[in-house]
Backbone bond lengths (Angstrom), bond angles and torsions (degrees), N, CA, C in turn:
res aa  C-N    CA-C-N  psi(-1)  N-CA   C-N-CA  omega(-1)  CA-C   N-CA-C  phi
1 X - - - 1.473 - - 1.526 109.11 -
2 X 1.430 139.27 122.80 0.796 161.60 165.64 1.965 111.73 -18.61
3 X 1.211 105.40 141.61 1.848 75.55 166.60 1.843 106.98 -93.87
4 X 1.434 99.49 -169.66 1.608 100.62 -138.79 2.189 79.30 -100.79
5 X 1.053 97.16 139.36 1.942 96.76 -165.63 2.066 88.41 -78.29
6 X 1.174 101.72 178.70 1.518 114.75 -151.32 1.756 92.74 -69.92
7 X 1.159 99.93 163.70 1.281 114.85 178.67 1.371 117.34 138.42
8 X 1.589 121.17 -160.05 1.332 107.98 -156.89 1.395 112.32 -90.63
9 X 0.873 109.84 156.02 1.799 123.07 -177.30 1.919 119.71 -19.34
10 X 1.460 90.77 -64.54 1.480 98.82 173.43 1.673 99.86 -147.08
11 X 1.520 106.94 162.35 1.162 120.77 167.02 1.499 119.23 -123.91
12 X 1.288 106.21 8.17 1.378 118.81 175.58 1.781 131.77 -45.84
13 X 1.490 114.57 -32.65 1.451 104.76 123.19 1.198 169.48 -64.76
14 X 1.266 93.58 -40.76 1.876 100.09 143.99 1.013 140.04 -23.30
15 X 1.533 95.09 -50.07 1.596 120.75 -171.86 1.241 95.86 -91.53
16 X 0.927 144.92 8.89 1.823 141.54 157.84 1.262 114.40 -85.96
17 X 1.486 112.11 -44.64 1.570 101.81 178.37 1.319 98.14 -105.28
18 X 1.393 139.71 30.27 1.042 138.03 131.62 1.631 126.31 -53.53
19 X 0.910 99.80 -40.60 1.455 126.95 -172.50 1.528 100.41 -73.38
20 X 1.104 124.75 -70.02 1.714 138.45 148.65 1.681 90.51 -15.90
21 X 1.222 114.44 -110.79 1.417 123.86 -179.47 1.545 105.65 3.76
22 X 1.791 102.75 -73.40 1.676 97.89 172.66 1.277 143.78 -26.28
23 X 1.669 104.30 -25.65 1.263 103.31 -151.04 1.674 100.69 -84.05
24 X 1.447 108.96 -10.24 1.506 134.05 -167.18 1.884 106.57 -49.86
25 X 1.360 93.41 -42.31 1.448 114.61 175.15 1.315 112.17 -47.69
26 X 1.269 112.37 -42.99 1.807 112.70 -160.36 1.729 94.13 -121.13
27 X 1.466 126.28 9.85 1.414 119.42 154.92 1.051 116.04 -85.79
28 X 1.505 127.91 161.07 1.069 150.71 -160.39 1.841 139.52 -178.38
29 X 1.327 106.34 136.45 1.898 100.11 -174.86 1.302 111.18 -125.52
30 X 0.977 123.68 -131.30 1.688 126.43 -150.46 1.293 85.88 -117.42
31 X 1.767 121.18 -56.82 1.437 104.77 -152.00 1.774 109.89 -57.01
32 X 1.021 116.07 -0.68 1.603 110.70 -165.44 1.817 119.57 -164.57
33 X 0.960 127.43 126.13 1.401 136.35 179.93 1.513 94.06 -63.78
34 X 1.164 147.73 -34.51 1.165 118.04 -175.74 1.805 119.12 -84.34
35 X 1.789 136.17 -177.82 0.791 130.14 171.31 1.708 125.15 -64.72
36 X 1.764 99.61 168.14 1.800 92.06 174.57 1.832 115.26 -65.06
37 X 1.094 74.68 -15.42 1.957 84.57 -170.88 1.936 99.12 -84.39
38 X 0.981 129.02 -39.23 1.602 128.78 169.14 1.300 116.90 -79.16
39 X 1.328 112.90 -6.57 1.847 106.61 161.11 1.166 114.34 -98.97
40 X 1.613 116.02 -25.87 1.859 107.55 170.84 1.178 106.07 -64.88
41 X 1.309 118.90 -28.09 1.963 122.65 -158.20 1.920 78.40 -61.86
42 X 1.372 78.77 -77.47 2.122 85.11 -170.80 1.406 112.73 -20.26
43 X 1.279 106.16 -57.89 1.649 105.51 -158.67 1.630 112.46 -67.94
44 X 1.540 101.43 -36.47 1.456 113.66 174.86 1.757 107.49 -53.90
45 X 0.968 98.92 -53.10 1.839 100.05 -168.65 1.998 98.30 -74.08
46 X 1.167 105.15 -30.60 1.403 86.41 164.86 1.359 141.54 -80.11
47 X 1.548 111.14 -22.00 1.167 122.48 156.67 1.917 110.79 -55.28
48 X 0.946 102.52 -56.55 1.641 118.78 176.68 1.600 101.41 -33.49
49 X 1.243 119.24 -87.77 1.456 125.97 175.75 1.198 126.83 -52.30
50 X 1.484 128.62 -19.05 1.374 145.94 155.41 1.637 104.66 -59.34
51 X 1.339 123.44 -28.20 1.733 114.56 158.14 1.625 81.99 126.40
52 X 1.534 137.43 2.38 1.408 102.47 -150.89 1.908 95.11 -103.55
53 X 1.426 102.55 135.18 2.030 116.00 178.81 1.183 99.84 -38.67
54 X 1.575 80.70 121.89 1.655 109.68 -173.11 1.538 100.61 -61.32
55 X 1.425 143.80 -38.88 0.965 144.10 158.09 1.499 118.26 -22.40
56 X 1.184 112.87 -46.25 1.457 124.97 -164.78 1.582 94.16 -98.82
57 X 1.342 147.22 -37.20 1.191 122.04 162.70 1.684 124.66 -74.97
58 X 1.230 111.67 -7.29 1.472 117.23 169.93 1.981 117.34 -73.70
59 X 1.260 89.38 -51.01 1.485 92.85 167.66 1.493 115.48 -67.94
60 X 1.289 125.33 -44.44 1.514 118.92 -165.97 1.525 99.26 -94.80
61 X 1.072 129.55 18.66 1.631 125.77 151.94 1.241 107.57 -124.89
62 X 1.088 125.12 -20.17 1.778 113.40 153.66 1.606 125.00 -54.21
63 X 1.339 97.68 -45.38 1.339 98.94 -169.06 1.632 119.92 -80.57
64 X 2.137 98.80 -12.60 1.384 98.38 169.76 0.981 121.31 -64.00
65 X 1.671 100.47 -45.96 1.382 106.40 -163.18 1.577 116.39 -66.81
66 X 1.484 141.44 -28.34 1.309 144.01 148.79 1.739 104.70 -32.24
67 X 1.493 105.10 -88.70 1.615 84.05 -179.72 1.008 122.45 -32.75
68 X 1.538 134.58 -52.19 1.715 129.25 -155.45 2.042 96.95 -58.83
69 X 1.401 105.58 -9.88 1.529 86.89 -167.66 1.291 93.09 -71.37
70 X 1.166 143.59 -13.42 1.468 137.99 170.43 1.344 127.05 -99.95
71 X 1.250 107.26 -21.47 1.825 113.41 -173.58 1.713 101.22 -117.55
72 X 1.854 111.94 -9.48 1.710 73.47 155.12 1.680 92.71 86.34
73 X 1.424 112.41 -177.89 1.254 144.02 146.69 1.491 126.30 -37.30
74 X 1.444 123.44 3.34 1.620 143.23 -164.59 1.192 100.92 -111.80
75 X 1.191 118.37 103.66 1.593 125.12 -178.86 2.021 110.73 -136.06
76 X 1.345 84.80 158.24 1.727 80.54 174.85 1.531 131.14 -24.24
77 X 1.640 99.60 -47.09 1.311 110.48 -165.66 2.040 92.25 -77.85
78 X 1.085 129.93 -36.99 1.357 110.28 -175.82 1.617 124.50 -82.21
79 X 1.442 105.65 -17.14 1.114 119.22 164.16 1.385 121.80 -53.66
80 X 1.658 117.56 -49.91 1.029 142.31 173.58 1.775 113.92 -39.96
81 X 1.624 102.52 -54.21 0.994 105.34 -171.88 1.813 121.13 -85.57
82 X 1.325 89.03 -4.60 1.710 97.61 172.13 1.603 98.99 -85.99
83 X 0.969 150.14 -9.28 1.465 133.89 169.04 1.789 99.33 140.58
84 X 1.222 120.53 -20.86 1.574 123.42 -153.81 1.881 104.47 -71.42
85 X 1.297 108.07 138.20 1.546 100.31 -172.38 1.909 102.41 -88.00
86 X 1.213 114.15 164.99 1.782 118.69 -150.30 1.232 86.40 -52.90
87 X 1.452 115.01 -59.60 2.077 120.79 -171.18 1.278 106.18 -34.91
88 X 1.445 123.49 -53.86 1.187 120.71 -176.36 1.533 131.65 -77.73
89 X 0.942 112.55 -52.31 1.501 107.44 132.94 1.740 140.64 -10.53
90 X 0.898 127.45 -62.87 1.263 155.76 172.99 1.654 89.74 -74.42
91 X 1.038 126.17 -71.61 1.684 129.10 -178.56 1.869 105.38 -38.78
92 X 1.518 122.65 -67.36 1.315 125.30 139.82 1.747 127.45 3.97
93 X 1.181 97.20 -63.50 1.666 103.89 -166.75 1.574 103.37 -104.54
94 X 1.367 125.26 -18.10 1.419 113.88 162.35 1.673 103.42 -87.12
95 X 1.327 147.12 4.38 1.099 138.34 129.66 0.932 111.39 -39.45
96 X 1.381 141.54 -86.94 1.495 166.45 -166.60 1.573 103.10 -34.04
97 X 1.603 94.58 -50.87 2.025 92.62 177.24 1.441 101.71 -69.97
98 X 1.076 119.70 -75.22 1.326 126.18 164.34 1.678 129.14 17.97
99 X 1.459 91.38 -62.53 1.733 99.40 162.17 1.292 127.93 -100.11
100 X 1.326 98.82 13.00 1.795 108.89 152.71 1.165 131.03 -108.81
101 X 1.079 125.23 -9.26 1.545 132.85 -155.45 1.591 104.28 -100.38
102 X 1.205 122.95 -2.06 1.515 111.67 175.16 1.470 112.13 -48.71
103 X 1.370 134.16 -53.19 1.146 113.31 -169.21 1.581 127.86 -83.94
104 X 1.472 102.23 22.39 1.576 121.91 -164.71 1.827 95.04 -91.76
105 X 1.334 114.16 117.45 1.626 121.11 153.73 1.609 101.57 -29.50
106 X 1.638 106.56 121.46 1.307 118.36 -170.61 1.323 107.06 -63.02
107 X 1.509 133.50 -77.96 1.174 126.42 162.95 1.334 136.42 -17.97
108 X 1.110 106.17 -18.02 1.573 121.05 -177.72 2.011 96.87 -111.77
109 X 0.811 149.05 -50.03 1.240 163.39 133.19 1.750 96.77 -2.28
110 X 1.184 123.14 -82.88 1.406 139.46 -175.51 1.921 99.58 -64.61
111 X 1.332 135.71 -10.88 1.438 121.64 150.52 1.373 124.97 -86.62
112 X 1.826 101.73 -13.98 1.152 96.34 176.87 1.537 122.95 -87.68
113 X 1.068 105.19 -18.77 1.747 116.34 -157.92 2.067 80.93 -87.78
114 X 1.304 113.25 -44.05 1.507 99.47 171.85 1.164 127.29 -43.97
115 X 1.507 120.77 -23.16 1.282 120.48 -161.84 1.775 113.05 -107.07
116 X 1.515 103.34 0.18 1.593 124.07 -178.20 1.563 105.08 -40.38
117 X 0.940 122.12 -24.12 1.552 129.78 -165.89 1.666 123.94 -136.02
118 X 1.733 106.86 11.00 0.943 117.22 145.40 1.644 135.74 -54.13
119 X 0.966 138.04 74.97 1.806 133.93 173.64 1.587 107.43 -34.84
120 X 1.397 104.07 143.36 1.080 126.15 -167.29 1.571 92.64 -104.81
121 X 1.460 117.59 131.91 1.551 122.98 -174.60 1.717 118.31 -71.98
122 X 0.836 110.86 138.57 1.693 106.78 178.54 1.428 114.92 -104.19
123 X 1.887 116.33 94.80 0.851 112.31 179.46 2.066 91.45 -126.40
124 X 1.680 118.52 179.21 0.620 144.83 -136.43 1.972 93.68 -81.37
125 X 1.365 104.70 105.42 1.719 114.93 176.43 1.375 100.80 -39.93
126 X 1.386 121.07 133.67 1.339 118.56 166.86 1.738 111.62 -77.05
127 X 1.670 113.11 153.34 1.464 102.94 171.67 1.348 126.58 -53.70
128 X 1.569 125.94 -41.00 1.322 141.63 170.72 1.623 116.66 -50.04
129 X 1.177 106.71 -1.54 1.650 103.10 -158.83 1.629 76.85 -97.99
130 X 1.768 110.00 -59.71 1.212 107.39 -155.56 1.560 109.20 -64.75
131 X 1.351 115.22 -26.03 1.133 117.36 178.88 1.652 123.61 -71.67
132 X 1.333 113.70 -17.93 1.390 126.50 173.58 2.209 104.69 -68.90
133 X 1.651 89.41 -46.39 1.412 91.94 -163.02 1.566 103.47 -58.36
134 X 1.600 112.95 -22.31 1.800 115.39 -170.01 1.249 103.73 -83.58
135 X 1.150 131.78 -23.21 1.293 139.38 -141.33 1.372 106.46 -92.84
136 X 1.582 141.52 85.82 1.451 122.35 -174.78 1.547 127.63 -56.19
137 X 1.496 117.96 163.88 1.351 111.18 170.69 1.589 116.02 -95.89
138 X 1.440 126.77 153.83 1.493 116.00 -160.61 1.604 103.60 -84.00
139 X 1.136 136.65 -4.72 1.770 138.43 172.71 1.665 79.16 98.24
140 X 1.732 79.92 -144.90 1.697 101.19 -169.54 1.682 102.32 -99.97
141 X 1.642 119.76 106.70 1.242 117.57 158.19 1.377 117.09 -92.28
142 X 1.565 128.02 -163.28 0.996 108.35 -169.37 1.725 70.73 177.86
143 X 2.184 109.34 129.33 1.215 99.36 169.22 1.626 126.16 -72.99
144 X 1.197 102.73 152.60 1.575 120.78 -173.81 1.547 134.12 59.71
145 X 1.665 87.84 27.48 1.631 115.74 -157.97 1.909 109.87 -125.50
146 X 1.435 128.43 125.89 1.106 101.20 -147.98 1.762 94.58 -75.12
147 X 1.665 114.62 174.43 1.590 108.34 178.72 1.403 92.64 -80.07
148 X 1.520 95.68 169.12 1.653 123.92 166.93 1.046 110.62 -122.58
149 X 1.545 110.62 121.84 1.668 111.35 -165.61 1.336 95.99 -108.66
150 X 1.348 135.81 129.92 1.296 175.39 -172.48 1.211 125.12 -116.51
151 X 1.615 99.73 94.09 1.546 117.35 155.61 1.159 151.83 5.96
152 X 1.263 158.97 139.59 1.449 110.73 -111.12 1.106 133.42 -35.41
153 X 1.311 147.91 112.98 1.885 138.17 173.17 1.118 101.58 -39.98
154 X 1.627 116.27 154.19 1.725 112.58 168.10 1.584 98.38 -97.14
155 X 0.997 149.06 139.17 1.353 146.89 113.34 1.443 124.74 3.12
156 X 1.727 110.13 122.24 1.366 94.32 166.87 1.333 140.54 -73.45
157 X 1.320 105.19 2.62 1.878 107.65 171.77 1.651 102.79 -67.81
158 X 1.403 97.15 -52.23 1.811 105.24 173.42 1.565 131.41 -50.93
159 X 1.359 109.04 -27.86 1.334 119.73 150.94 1.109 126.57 -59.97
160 X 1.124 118.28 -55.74 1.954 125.94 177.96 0.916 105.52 -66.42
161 X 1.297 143.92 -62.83 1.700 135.31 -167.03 1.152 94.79 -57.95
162 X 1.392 131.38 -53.36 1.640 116.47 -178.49 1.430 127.58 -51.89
163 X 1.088 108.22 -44.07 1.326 132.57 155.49 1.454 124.69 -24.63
164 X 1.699 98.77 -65.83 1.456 121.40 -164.98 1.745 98.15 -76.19
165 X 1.429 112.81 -49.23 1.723 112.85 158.41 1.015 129.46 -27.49
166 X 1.221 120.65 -66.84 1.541 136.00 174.02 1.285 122.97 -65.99
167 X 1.725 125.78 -14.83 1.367 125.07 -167.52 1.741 90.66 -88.38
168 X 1.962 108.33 -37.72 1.497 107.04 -157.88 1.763 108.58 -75.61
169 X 1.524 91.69 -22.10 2.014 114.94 178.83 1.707 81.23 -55.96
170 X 1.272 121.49 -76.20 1.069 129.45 -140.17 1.995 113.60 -74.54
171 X 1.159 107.43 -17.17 1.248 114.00 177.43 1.474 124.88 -45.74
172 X 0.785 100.61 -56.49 2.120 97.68 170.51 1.205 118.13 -52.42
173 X 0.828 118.51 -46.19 1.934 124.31 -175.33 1.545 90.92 -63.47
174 X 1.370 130.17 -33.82 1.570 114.15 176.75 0.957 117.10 -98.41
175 X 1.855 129.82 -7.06 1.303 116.11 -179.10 1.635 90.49 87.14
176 X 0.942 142.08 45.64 1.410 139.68 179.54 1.672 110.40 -127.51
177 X 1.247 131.02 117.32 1.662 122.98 151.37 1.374 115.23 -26.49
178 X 1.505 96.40 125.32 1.678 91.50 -176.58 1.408 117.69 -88.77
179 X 1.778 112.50 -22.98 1.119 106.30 168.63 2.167 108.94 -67.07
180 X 1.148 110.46 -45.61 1.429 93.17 179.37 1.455 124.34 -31.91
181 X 1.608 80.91 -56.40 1.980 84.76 -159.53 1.595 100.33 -74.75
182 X 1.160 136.79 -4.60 1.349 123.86 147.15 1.372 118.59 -50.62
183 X 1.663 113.15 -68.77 1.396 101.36 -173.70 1.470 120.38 -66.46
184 X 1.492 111.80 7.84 1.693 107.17 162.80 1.208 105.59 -77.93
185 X 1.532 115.28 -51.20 1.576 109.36 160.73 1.550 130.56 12.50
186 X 1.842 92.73 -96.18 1.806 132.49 -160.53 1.647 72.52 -78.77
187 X 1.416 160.31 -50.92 1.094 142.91 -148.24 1.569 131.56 -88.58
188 X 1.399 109.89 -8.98 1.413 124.25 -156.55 1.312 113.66 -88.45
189 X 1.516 129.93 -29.89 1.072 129.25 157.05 1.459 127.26 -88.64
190 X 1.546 111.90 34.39 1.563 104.00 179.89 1.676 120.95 -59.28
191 X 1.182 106.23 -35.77 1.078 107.35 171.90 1.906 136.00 -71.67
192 X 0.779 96.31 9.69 1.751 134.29 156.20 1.493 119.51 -87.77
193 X 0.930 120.20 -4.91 1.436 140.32 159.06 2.029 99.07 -50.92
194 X 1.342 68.92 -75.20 2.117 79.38 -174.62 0.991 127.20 -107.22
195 X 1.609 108.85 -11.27 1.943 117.23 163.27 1.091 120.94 -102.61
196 X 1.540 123.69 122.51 1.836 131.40 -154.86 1.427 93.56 -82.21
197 X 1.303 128.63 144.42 1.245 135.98 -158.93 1.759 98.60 -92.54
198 X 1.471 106.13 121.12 1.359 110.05 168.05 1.184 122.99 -109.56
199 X 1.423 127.56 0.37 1.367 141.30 -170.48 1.226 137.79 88.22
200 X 1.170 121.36 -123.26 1.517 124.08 167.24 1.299 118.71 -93.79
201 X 1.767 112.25 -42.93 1.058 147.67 -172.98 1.749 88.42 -53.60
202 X 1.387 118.54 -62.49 1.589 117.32 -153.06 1.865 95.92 -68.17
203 X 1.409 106.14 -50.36 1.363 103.95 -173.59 1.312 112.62 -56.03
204 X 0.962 137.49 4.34 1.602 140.09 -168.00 1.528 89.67 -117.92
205 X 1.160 136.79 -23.04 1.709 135.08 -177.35 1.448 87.00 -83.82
206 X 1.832 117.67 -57.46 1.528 102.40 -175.64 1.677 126.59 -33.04
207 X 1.618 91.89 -41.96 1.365 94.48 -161.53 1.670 130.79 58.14
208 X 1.508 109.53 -128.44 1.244 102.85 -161.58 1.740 93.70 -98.83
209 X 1.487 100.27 51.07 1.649 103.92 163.70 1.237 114.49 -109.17
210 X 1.316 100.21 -50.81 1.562 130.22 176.99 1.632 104.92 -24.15
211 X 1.067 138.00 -51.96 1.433 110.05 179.37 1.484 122.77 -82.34
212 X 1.528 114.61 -15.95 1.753 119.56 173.96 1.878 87.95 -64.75
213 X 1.151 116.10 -38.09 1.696 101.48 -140.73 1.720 94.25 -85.11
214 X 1.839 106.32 -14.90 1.426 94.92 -171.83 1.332 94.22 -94.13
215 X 1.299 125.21 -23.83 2.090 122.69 178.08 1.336 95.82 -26.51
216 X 2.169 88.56 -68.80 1.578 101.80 -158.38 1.321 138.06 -40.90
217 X 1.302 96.44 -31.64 1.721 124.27 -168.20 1.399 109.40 -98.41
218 X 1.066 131.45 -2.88 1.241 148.79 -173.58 1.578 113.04 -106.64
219 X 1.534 106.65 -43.20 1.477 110.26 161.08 1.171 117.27 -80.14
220 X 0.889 134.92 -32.24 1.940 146.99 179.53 1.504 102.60 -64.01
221 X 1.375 112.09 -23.54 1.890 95.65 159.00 1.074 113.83 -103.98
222 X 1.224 122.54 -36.68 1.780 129.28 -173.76 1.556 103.23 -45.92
223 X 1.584 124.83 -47.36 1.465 137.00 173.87 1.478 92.66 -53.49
224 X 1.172 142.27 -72.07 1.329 118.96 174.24 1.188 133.81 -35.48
225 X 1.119 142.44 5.00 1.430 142.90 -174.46 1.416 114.36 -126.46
226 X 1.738 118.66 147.45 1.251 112.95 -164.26 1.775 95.84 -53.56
227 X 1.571 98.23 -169.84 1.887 103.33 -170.05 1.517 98.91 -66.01
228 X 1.613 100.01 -49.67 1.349 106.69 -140.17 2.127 103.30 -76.56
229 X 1.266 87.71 -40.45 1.638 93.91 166.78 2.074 112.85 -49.99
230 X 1.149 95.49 -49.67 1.547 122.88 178.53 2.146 89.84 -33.60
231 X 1.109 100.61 -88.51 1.447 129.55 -159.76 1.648 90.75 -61.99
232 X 1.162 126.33 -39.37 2.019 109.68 154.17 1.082 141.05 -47.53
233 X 1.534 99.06 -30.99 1.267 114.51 -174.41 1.650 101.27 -85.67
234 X 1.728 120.05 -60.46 1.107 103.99 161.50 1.368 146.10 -1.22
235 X 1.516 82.19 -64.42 1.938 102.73 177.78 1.456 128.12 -43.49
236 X 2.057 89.87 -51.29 1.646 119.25 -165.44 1.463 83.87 -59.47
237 X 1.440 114.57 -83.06 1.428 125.74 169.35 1.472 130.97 2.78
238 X 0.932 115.46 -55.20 1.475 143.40 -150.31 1.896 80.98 -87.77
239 X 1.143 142.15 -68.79 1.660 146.01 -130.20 1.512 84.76 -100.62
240 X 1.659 137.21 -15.16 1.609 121.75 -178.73 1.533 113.67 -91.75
241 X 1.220 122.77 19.07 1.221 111.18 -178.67 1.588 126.85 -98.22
242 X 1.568 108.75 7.97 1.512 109.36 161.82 1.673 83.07 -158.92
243 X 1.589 120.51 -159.83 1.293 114.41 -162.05 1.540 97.84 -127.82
244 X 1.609 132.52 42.67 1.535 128.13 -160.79 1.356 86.21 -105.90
245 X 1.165 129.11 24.53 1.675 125.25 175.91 1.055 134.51 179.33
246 X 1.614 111.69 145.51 1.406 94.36 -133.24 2.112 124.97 -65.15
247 X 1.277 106.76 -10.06 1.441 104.63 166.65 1.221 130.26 -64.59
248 X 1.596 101.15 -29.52 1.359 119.98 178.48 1.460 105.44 -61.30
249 X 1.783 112.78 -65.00 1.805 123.36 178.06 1.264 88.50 -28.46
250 X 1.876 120.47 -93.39 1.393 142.21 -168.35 1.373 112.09 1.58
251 X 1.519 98.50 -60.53 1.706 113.73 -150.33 1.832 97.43 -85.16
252 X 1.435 91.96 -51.49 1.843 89.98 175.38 1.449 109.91 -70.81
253 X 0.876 149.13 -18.09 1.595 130.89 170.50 1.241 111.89 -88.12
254 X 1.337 125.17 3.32 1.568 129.83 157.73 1.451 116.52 -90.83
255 X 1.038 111.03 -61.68 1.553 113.47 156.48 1.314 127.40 -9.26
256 X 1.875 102.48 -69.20 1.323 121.84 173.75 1.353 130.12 -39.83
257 X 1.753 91.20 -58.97 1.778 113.47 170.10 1.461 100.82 -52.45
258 X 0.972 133.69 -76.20 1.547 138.97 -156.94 1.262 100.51 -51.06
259 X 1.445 133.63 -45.74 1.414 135.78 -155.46 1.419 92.72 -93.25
260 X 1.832 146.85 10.11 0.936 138.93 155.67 1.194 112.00 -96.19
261 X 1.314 121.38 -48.07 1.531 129.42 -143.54 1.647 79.54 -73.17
262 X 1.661 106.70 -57.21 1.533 84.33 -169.92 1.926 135.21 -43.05
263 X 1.473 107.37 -26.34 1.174 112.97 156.59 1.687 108.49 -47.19
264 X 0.693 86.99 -82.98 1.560 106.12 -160.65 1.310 106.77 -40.71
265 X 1.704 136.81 -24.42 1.577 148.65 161.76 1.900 94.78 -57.05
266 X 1.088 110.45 -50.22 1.394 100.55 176.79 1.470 128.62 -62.67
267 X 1.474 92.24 -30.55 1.800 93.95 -175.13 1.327 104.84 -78.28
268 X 1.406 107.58 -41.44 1.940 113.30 173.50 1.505 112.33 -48.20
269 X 1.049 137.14 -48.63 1.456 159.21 145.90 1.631 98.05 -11.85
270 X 1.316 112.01 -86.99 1.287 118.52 178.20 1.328 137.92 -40.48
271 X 1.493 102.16 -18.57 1.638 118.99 -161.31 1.655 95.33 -131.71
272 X 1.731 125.10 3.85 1.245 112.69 160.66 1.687 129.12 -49.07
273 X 1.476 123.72 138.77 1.132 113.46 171.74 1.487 102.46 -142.27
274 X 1.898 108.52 151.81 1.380 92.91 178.54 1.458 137.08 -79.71
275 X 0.907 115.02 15.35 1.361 121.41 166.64 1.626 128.13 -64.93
276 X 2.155 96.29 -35.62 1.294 102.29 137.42 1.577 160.99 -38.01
277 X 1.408 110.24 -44.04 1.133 138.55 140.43 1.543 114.68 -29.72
278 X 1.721 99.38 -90.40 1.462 110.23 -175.99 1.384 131.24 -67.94
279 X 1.355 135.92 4.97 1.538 147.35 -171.87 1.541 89.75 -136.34
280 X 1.407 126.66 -87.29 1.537 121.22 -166.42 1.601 122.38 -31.88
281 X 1.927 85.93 -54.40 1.972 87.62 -149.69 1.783 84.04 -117.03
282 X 1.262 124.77 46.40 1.853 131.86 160.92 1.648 87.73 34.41
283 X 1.762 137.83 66.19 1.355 99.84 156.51 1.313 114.27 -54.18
284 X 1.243 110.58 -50.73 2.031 111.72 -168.21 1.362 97.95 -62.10
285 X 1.422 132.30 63.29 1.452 124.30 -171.08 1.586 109.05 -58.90
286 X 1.512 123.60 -172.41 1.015 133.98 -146.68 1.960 81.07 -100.70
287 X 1.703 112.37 148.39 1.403 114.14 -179.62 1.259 116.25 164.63
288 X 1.169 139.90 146.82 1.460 125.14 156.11 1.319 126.80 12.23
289 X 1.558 97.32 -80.04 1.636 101.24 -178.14 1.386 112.53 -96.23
290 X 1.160 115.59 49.13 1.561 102.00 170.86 1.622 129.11 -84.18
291 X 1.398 98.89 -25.74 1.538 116.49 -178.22 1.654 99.02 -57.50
292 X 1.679 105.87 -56.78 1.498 124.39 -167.91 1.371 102.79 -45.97
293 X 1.776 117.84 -64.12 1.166 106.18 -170.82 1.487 114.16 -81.60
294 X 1.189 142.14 23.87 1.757 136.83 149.21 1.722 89.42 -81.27
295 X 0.900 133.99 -31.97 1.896 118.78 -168.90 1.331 86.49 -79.75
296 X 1.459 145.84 -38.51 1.499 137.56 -179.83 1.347 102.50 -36.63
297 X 1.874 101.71 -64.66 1.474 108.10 -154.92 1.100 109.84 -51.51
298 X 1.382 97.95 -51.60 1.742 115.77 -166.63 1.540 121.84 -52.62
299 X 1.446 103.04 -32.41 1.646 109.76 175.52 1.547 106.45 -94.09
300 X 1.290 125.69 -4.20 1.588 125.91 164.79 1.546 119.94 -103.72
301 X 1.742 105.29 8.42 0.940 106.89 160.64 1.909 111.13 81.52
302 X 1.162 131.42 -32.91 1.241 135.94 151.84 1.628 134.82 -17.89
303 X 1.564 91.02 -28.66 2.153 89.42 176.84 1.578 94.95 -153.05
């Protein structure tokens, strides 16, 4: 194994609520069949093209997406509509960050929790976004190796927002813009828009196509986007293609994480047992009826 290129000591928290973060992919509510992690992607890129500083959609979808690892589908706007006044509300979901954010660069931590109650602008979804969110990712191939197809696929919208989370989490420890290495994030699979993801395995069949076919496809969305968004993205773009800086570090050691943990959500998956459930995570939590329902189990034979 390689040694680990410069940077900070450990990321071993990170990579905890990284993992959290993940789970964003496979959450989900009413307003929408897709995941929590493929409706921030959306909303983010629509805010984006709607004109609003990328700064300000990097922080205020970073910082959702941390809370949601605790609240889920519970956001300002539903709070709102259960009776809760905005203060309180907002009070709610900076709780929620609150008990996630320990391993978040403080300074960076304290822009995000500012931005808890920032609105995200509603301008016009780009096609590529929606087309990223349909578009599955191929798991782990490997050339001349057969694939392993893996249970639910995540989506590439669900990849990037995770991605784009973790690059802006991760930005200080490299000395990196956090809004950049976000939009390397939401930006890296544009070309997944219109090319079905074959993995490693396929890009190695491309061969010495593979970079005309990703230019092409890479400009064929960028032309979709206003100029000035256009030439940001460029930028983000432009600094991820090896790791000699710091957007590049940022963005690839998020990448990395994401493109493991998601393994590793599968293997956890596989090796769930309920005992987990009932000892680790208190389903029969503590309550009224808690006594009652262990005599359920116990007389249905279950524990």
């Amino acid at each position: 194994m390689p040694d680990a290129l410069p940077g900070p000591a450990s990321l071993a928290s990170l990579a905890a609520l990284g993992a959290e973060l993940g789970d964003l992919k496979r959450l989900r509510d009413a307003s929408s069949s897709d995941s929590l992690a493929s409706q921030l992607f959306r909303r983010g890129w629509a805010a984006l093209v709607g004109g609003q500083p990328l700064a300000e959609v990097a922080l205020a979808s970073t910082g959702s997406a941390v809370a949601a690892c605790r609240l889920g589908g519970i956001d300002r706007g539903v709070l709102e509509t259960a009776g809760l006044a905005a203060v309180d509300a907002v009070r709610v979901i900076g709780r929620a960050f609150d008990e996630m954010a320990e391993p978040v660069e403080a300074e960076l931590g304290d822009r995000l929790r500012r931005h808890l109650d920032t609105p995200l602008w509603c301008g016009t979804v780009p096609a590529f976004a929606e087309a990223l969110i349909r578009q599955p990712r191929a798991g782990a191939t490997c050339p001349g190796k057969p694939r392993i197809v893996l249970e639910p696929p995540e989506g590439h919208g669900d990849h990037c927002m995770i991605v784009a989370v973790l690059a802006c989490l991760l930005a200080p420890r490299f000395g990196a813009a956090p809004e950049t290495a976000f939009l390397a994030g939401m930006a890296h699979h544009l070309h997944n828009a219109h090319l079905p993801d074959s993995g490693f395995a396929g890009e190695v069949l491309l061969g010495e196509h593979l970079a005309q076919v990703m230019s092409t496809l890479f400009a064929r969305e960028l032309a979709t986007l206003p100029a000035r968004l256009a030439d940001e993205t460029r930028v983000a773009l432009d600094q991820i293609g090896d790791a000699d800086n710091p957007v590049g570090r940022a963005f690839n050691a998020a990448d990395v994480i994401d493109r493991v943990l998601q393994m590793r959500h599968y293997d956890q998956v596989a090796q769930f047992r309920t005992v987990q459930a009932l000892e680790d995570l208190d389903l029969v939590h503590v309550g009224p009826v808690q006594a009652f329902h262990y005599g359920v189990l116990r007389d249905a034979g279950l524990v």
